[in-house]
Every structure is written in C-alpha cells, then in structure tokens.
PDB file of the backbone (N, CA, C, O) and the ligand in Angstrom, with CONECT records:
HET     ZN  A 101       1
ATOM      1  N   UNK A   1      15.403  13.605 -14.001  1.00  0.00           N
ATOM      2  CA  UNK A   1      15.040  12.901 -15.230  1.00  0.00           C
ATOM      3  C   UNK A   1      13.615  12.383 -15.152  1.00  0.00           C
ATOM      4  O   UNK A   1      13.253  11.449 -14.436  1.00  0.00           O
ATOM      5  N   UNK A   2      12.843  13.098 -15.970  1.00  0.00           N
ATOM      6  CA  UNK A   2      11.419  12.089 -16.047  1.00  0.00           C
ATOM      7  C   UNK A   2      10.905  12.419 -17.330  1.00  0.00           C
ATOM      8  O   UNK A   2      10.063  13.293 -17.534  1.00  0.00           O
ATOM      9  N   UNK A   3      11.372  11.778 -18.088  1.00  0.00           N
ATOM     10  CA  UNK A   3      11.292  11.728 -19.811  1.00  0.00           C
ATOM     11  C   UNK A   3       9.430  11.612 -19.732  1.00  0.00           C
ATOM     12  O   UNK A   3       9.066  10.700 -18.990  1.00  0.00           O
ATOM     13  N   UNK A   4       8.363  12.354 -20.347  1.00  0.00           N
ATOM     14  CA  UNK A   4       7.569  12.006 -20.508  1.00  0.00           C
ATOM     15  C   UNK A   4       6.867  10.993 -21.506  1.00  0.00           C
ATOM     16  O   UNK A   4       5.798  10.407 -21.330  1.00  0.00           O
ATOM     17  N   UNK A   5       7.722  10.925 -22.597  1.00  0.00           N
ATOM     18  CA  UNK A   5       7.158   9.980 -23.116  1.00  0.00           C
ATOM     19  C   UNK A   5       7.495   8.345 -23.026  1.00  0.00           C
ATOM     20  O   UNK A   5       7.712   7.497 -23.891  1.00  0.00           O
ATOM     21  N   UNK A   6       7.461   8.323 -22.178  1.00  0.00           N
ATOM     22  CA  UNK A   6       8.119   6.786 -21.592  1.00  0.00           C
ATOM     23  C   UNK A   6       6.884   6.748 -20.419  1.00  0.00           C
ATOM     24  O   UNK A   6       6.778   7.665 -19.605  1.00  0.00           O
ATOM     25  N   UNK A   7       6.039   5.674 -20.427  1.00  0.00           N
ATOM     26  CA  UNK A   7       5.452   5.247 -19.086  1.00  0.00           C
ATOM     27  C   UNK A   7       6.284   5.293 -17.975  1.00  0.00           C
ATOM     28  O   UNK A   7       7.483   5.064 -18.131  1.00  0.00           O
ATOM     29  N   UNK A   8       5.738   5.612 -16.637  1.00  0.00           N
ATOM     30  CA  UNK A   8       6.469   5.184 -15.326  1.00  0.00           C
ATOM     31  C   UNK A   8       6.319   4.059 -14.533  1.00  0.00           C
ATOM     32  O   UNK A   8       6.903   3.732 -13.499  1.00  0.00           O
ATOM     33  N   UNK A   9       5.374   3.472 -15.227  1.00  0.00           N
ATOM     34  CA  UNK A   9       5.011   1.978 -14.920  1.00  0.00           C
ATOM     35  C   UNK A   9       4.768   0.915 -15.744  1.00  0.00           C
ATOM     36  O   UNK A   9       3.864   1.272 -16.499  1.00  0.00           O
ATOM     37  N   UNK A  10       5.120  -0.265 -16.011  1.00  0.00           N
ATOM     38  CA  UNK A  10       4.506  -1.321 -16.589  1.00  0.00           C
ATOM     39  C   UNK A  10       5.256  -2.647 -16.525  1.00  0.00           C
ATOM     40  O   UNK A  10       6.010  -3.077 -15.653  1.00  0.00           O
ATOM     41  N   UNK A  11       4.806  -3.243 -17.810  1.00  0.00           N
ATOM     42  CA  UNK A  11       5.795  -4.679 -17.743  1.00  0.00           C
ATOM     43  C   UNK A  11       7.373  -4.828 -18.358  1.00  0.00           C
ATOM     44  O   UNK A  11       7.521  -5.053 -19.560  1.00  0.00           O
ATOM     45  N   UNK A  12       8.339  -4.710 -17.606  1.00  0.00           N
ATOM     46  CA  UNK A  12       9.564  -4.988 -18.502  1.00  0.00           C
ATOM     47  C   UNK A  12      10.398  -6.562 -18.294  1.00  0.00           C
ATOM     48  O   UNK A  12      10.220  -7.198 -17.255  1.00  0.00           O
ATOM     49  N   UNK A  13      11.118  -6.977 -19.168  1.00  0.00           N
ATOM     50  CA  UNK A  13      11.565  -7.946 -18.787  1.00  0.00           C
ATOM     51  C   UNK A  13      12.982  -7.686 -18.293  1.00  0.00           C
ATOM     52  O   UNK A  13      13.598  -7.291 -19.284  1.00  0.00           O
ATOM     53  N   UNK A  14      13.645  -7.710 -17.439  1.00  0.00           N
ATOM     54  CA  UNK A  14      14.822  -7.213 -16.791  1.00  0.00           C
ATOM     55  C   UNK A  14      15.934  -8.660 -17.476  1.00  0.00           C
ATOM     56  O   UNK A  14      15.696  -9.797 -17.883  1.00  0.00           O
ATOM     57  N   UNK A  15      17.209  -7.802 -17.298  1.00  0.00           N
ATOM     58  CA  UNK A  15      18.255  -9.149 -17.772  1.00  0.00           C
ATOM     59  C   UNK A  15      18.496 -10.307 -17.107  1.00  0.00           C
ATOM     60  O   UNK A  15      18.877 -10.306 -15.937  1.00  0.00           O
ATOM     61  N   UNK A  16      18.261 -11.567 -17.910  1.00  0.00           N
ATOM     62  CA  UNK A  16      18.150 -12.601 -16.621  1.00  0.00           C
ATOM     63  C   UNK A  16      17.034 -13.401 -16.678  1.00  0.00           C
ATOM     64  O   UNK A  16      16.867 -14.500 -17.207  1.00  0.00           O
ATOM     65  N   UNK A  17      16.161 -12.559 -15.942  1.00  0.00           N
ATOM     66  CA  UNK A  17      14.945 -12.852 -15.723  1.00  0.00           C
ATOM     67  C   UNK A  17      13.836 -13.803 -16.595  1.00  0.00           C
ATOM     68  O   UNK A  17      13.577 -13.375 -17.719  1.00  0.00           O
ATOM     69  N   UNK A  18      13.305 -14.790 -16.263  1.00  0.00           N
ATOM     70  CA  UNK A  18      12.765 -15.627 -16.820  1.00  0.00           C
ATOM     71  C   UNK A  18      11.073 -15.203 -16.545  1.00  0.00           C
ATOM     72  O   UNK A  18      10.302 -16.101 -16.883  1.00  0.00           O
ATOM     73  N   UNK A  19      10.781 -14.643 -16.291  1.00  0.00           N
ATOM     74  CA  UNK A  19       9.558 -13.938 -16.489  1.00  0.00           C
ATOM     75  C   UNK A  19       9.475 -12.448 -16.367  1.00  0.00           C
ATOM     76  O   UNK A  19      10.523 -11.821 -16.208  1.00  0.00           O
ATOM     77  N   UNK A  20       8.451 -11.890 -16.421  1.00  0.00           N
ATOM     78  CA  UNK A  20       8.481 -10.281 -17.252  1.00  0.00           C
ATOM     79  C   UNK A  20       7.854  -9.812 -15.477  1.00  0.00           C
ATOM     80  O   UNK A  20       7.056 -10.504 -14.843  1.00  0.00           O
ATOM     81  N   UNK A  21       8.396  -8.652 -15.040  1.00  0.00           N
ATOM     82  CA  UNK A  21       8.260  -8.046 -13.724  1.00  0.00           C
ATOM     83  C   UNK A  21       7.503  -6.659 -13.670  1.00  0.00           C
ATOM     84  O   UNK A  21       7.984  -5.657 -14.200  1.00  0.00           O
ATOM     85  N   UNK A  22       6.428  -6.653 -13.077  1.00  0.00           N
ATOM     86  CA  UNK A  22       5.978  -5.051 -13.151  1.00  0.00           C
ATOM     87  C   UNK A  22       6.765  -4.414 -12.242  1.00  0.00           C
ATOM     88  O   UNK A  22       7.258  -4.629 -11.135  1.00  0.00           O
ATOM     89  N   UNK A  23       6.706  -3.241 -13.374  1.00  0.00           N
ATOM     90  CA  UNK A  23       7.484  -2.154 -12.983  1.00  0.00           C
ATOM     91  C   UNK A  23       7.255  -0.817 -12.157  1.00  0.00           C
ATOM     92  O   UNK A  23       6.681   0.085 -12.768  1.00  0.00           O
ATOM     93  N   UNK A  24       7.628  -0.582 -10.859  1.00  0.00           N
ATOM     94  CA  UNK A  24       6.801   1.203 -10.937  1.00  0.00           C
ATOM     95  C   UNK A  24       7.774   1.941 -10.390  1.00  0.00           C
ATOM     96  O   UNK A  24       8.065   1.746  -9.210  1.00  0.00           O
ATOM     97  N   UNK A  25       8.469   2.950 -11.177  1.00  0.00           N
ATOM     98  CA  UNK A  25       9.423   3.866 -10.753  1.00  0.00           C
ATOM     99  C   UNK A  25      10.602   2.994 -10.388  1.00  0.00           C
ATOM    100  O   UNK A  25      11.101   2.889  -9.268  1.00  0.00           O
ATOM    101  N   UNK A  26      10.945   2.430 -11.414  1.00  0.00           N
ATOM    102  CA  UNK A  26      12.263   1.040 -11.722  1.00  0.00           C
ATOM    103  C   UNK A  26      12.221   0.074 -10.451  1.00  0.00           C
ATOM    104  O   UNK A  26      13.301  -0.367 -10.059  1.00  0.00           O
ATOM    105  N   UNK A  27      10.994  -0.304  -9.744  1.00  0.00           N
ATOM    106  CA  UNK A  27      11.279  -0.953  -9.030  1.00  0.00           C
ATOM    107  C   UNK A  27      10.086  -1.938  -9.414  1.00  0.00           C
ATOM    108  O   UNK A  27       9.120  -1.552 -10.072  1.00  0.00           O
ATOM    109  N   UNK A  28      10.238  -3.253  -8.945  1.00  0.00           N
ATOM    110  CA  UNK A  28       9.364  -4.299  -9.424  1.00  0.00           C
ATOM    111  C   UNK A  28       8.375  -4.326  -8.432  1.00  0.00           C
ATOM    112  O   UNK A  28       9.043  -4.704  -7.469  1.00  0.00           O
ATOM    113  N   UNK A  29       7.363  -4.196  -8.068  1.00  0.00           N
ATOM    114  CA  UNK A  29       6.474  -4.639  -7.344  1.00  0.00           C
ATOM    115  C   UNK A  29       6.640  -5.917  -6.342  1.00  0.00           C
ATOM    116  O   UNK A  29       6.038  -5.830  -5.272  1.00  0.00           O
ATOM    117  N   UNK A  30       7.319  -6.967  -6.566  1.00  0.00           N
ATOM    118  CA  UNK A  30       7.110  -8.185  -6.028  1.00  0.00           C
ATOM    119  C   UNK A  30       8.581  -7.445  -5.471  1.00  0.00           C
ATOM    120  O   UNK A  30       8.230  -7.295  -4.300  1.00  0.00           O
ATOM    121  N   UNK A  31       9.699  -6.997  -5.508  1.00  0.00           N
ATOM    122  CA  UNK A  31      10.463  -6.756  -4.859  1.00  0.00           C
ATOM    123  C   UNK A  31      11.563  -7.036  -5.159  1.00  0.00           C
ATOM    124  O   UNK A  31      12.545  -6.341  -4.901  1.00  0.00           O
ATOM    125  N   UNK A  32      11.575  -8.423  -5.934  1.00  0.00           N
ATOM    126  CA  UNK A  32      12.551  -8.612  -6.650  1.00  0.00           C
ATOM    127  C   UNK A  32      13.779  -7.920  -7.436  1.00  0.00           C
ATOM    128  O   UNK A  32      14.930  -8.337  -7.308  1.00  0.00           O
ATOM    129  N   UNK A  33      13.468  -6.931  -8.184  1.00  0.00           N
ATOM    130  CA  UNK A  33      14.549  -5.842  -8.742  1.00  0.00           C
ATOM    131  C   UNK A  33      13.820  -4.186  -8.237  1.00  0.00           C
ATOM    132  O   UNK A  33      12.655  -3.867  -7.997  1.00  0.00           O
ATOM    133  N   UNK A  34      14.911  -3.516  -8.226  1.00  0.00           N
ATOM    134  CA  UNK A  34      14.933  -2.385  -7.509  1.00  0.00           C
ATOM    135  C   UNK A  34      15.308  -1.259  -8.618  1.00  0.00           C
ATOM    136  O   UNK A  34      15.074  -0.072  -8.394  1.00  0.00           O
ATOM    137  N   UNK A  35      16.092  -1.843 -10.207  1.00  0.00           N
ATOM    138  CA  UNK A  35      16.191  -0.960 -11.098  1.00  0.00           C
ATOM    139  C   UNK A  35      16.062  -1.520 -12.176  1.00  0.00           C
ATOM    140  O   UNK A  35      16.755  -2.480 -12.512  1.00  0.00           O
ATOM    141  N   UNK A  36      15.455  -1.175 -12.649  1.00  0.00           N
ATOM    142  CA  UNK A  36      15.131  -1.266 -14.750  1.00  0.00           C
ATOM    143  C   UNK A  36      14.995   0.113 -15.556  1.00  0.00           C
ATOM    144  O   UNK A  36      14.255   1.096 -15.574  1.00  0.00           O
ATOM    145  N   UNK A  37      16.373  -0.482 -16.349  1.00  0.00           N
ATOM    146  CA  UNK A  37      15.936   0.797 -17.215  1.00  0.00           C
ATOM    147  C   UNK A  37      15.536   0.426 -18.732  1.00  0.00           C
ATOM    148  O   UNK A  37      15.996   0.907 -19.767  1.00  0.00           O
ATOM    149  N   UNK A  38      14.725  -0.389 -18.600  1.00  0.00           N
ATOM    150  CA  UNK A  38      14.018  -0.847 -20.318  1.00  0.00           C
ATOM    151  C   UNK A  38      13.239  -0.590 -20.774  1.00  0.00           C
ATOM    152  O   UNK A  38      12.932   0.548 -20.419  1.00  0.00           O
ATOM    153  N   UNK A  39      12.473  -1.043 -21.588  1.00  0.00           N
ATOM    154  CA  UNK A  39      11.353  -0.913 -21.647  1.00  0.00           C
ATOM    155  C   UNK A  39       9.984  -1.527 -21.301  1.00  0.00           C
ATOM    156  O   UNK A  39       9.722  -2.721 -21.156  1.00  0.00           O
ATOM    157  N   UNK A  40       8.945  -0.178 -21.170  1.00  0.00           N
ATOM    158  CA  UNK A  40       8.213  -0.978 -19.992  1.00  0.00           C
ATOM    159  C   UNK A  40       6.595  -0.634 -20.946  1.00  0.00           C
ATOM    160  O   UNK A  40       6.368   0.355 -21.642  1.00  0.00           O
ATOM    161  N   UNK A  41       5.809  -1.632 -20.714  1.00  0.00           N
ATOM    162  CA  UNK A  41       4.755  -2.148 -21.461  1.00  0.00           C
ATOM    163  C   UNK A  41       3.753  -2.115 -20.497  1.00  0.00           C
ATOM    164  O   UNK A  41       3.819  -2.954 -19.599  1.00  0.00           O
ATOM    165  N   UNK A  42       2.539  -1.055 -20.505  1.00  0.00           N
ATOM    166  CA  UNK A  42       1.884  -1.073 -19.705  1.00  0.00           C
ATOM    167  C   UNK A  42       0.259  -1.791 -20.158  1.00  0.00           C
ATOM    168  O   UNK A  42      -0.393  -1.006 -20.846  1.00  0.00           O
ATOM    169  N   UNK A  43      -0.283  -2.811 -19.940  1.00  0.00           N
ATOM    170  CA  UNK A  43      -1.571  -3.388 -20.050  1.00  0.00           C
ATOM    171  C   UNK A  43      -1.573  -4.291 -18.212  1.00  0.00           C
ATOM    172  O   UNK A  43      -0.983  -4.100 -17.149  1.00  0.00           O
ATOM    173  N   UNK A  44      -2.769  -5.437 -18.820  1.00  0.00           N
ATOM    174  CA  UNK A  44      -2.582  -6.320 -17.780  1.00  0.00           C
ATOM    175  C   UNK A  44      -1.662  -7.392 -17.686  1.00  0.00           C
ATOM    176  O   UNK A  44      -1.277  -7.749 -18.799  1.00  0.00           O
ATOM    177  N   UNK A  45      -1.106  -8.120 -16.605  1.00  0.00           N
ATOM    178  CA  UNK A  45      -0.952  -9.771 -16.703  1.00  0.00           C
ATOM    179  C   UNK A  45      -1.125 -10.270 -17.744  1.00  0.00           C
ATOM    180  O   UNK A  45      -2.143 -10.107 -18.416  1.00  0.00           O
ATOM    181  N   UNK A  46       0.030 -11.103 -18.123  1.00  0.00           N
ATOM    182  CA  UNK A  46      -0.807 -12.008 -18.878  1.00  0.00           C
ATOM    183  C   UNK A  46       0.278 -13.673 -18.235  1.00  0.00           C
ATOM    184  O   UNK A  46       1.125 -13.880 -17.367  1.00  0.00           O
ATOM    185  N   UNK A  47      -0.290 -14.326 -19.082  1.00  0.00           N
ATOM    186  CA  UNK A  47       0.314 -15.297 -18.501  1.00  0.00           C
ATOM    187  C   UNK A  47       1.803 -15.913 -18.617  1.00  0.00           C
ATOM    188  O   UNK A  47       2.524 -16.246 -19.557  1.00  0.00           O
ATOM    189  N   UNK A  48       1.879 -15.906 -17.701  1.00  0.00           N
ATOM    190  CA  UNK A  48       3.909 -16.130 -17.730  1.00  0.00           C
ATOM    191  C   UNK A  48       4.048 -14.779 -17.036  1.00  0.00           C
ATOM    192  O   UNK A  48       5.225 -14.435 -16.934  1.00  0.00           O
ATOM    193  N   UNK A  49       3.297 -14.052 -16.610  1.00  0.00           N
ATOM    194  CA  UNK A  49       3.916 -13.092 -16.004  1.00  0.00           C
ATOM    195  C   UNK A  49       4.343 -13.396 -14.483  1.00  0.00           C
ATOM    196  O   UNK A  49       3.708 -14.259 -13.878  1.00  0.00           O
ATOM    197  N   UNK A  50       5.531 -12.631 -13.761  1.00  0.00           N
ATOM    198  CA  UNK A  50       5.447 -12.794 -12.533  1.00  0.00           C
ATOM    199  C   UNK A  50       4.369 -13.042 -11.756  1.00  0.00           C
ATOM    200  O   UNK A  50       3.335 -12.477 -12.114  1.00  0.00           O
ATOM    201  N   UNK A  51       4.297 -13.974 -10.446  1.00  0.00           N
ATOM    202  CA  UNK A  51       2.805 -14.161  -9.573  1.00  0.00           C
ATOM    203  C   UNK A  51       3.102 -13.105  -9.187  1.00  0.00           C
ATOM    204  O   UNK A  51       2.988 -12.210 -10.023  1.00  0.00           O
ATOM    205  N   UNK A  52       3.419 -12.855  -8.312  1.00  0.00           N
ATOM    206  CA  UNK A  52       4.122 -11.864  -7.513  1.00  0.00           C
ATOM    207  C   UNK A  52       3.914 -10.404  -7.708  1.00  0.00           C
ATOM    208  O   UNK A  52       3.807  -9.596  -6.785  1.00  0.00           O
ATOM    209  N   UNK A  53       3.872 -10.167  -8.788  1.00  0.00           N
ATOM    210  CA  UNK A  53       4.058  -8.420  -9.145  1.00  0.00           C
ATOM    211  C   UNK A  53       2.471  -8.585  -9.472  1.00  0.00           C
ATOM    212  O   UNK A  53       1.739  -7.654  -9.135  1.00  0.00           O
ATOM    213  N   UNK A  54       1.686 -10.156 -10.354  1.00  0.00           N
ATOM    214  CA  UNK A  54       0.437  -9.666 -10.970  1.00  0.00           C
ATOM    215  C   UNK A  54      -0.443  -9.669  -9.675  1.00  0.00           C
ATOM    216  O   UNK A  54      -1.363  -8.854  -9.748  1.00  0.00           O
ATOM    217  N   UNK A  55      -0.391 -10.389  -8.498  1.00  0.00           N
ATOM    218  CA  UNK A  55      -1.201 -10.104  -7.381  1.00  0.00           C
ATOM    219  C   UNK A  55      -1.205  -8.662  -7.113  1.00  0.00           C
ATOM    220  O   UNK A  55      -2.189  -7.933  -6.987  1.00  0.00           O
ATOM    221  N   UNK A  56       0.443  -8.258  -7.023  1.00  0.00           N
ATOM    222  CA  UNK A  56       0.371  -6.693  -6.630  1.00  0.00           C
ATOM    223  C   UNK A  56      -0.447  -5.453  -7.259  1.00  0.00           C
ATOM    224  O   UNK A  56      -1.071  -4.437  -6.956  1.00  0.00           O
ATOM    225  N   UNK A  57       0.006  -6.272  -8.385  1.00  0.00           N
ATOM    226  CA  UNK A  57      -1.095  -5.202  -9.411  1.00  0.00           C
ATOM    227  C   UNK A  57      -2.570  -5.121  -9.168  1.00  0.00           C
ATOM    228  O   UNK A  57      -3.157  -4.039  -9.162  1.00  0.00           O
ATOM    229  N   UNK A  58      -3.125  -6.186  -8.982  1.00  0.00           N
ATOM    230  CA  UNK A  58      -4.833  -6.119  -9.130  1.00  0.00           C
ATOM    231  C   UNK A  58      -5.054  -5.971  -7.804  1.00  0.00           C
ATOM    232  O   UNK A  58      -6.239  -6.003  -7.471  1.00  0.00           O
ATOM    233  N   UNK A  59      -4.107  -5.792  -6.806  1.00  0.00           N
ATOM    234  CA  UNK A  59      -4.173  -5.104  -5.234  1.00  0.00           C
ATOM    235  C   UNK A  59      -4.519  -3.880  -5.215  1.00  0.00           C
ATOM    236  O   UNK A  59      -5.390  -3.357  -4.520  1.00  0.00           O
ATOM    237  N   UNK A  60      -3.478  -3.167  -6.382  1.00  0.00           N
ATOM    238  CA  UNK A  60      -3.336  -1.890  -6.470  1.00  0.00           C
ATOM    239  C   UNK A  60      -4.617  -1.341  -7.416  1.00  0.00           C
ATOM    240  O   UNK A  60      -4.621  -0.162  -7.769  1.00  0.00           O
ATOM    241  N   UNK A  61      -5.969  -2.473  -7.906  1.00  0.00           N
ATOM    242  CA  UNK A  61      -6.936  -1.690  -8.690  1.00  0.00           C
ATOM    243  C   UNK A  61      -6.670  -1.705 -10.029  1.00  0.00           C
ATOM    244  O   UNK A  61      -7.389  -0.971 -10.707  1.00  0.00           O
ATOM    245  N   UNK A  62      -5.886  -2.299 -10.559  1.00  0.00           N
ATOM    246  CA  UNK A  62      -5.630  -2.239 -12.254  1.00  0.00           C
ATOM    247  C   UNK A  62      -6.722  -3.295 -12.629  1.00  0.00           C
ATOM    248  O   UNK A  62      -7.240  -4.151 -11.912  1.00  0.00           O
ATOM    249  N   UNK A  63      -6.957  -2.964 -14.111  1.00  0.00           N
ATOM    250  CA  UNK A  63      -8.065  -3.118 -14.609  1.00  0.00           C
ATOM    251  C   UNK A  63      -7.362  -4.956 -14.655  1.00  0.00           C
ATOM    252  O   UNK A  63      -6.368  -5.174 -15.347  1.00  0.00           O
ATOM    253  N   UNK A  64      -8.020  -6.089 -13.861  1.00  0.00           N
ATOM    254  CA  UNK A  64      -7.920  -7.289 -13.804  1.00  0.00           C
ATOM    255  C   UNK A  64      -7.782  -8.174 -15.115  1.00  0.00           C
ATOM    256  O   UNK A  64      -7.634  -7.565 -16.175  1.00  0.00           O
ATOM    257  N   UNK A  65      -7.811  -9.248 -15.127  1.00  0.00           N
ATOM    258  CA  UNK A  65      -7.815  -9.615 -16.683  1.00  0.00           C
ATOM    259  C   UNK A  65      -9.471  -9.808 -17.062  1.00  0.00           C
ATOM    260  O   UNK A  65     -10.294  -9.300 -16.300  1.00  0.00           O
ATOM    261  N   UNK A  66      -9.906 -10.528 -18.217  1.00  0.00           N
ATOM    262  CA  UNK A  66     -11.279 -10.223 -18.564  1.00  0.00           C
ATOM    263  C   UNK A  66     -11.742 -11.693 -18.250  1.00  0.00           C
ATOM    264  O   UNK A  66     -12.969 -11.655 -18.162  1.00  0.00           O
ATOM    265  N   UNK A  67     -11.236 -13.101 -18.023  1.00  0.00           N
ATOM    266  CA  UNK A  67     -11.306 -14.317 -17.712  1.00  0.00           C
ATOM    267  C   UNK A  67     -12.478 -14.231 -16.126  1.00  0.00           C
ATOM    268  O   UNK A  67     -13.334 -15.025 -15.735  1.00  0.00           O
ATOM    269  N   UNK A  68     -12.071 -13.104 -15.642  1.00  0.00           N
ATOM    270  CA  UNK A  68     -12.941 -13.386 -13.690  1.00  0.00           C
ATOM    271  C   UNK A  68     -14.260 -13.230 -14.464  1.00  0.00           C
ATOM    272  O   UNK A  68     -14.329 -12.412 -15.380  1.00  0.00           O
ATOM    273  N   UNK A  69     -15.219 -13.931 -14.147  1.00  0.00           N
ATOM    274  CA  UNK A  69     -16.486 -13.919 -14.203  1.00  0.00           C
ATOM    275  C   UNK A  69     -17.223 -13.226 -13.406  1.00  0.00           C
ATOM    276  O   UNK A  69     -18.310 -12.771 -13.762  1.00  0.00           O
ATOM    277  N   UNK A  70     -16.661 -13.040 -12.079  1.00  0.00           N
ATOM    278  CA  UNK A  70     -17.325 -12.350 -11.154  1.00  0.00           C
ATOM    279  C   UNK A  70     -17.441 -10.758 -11.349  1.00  0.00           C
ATOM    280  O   UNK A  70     -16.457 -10.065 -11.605  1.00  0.00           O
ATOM    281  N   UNK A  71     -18.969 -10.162 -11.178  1.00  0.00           N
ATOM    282  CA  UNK A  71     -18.784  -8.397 -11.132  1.00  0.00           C
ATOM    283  C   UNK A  71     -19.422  -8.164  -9.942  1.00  0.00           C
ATOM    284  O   UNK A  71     -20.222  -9.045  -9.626  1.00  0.00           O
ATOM    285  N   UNK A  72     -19.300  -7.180  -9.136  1.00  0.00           N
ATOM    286  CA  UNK A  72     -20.069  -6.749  -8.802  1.00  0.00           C
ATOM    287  C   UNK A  72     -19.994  -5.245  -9.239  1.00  0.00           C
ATOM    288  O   UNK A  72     -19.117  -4.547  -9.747  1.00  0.00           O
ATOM    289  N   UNK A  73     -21.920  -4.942  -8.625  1.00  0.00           N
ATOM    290  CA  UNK A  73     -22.547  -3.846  -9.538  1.00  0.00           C
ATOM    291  C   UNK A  73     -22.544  -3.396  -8.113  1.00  0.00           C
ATOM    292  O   UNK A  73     -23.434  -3.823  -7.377  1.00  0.00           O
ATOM    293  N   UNK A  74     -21.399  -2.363  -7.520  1.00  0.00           N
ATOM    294  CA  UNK A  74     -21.615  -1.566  -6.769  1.00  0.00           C
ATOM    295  C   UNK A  74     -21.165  -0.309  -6.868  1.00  0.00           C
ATOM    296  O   UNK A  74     -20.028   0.030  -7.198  1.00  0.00           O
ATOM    297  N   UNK A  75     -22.212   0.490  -6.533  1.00  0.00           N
ATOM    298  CA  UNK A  75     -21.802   1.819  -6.491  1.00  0.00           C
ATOM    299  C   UNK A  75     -21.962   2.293  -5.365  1.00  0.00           C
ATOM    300  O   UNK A  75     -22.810   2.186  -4.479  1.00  0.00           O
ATOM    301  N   UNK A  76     -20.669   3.049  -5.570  1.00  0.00           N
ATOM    302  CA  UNK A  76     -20.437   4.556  -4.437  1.00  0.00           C
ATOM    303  C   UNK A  76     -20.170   5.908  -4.990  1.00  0.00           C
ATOM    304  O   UNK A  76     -19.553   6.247  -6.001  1.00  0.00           O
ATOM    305  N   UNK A  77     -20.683   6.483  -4.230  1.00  0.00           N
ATOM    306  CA  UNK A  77     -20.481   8.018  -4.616  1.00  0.00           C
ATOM    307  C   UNK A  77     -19.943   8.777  -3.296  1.00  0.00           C
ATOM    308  O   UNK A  77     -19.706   9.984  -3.332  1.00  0.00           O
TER     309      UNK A  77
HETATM  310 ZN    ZN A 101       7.879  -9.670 -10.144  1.00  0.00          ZN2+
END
C-alpha cells in the first residue's frame, strides 16, 4: 500500500492526543506513536505542536519556522 496521493509525512493529530505529532511512515518522530492512519498535514511547527517531534524535524533540515533571525550565508558545493 502506498497510495500516492496522500503525503508520507507530516502533522497528524492521533486519537487522544493533546498535541499534533509529526508523522513519517505512521510513526511519530518523538516516538511516541508508532501508527497513524489520518490525516497528515505537511508544513512547519507551529505552535502547540509536539517539542519533541518539532526538534526532530528541524534536525532532520526542514525548512525551520521564519521567527529565527539568524542566517547564515554559507555555501557549499
Ligand atoms: Zn511528537
């Protein structure tokens, strides 16, 4: 099963759950749940989101929220 039009990653809120958990391949990032089958909303963090999964995320390179002031201008090739 890998329905394409369904993301394989993002934010869903699982049953229960009092904040919204990123998702990747039904498993939450922070570790917490291991299956979701809902729907899943892919942008950044926002607030009220899990700590937990949003650290994981901007670990993993997702585009951060737009609030950090900090850039750096480095390039590699
Ligand atoms: Zn989480």
């Amino acid at each position: 099963m890998n329905p394409r039009s369904k993301p394989s990653e993002g934010w869903g809120w699982p049953l229960l759950a009092i904040k919204q958990h990123y998702f990747v391949d039904g498993a939450s990032l922070c570790g917490a749940y291991t299956a979701f089958g809902g729907v899943l909303e892919a942008g950044p963090a926002l607030a009220g989101d899990c700590g937990r999964c949003t650290h994981a995320l901007e670990r993993r390179g997702a585009p951060p929220a737009p609030a950090a002031p900090a850039v750096r201008s480095e390039a590699r090739h």
